[in-house]
C-alpha positions, 0 to 999 in steps of 0.5 A, spaced: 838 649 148 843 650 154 838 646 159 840 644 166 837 639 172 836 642 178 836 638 184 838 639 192 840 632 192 849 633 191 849 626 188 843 628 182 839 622 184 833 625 185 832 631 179 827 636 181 826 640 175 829 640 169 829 648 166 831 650 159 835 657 160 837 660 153 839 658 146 846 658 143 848 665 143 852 668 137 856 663 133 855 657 137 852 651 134 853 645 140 853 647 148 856 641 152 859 638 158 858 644 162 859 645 169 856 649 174 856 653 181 854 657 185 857 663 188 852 667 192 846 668 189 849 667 180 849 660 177 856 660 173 857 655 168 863 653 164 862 649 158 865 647 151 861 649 144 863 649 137 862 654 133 859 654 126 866 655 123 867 648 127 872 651 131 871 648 139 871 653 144 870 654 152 865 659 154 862 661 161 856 664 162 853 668 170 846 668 171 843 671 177 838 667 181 832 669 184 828 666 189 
């Protein structure tokens, strides 16, 4: 599951929520070590995965955030 801790803290000392957003998608197997911004209102996140032929890639996803 592609999980994220949610905080206004930058530093990540107090963690306000943690939400779990959505499972591996198609081929993917392990979802890890992913980064996050924000551009406006959509959350990007770049993270590496492997896929079930045990080949590691890099994906990213775009969500829109709504308040």
């Amino acid at each position: 599951m592609l999980t994220v801790a949610l905080s206004l803290d930058p530093l990540f000392r107090h963690i306000s929520r943690i939400a779990d957003i959505e499972p591996p998608l198609g081929e993917e197997e392990v979802i890890e070590k992913f980064e996050a911004y924000m551009l406006g209102d959509e959350l990007h996140l770049i993270y590496e995965n492997r896929l079930k032929s045990n080949r590691w890639g890099t994906g990213m996803r775009i969500y829109k955030v709504n308040d």
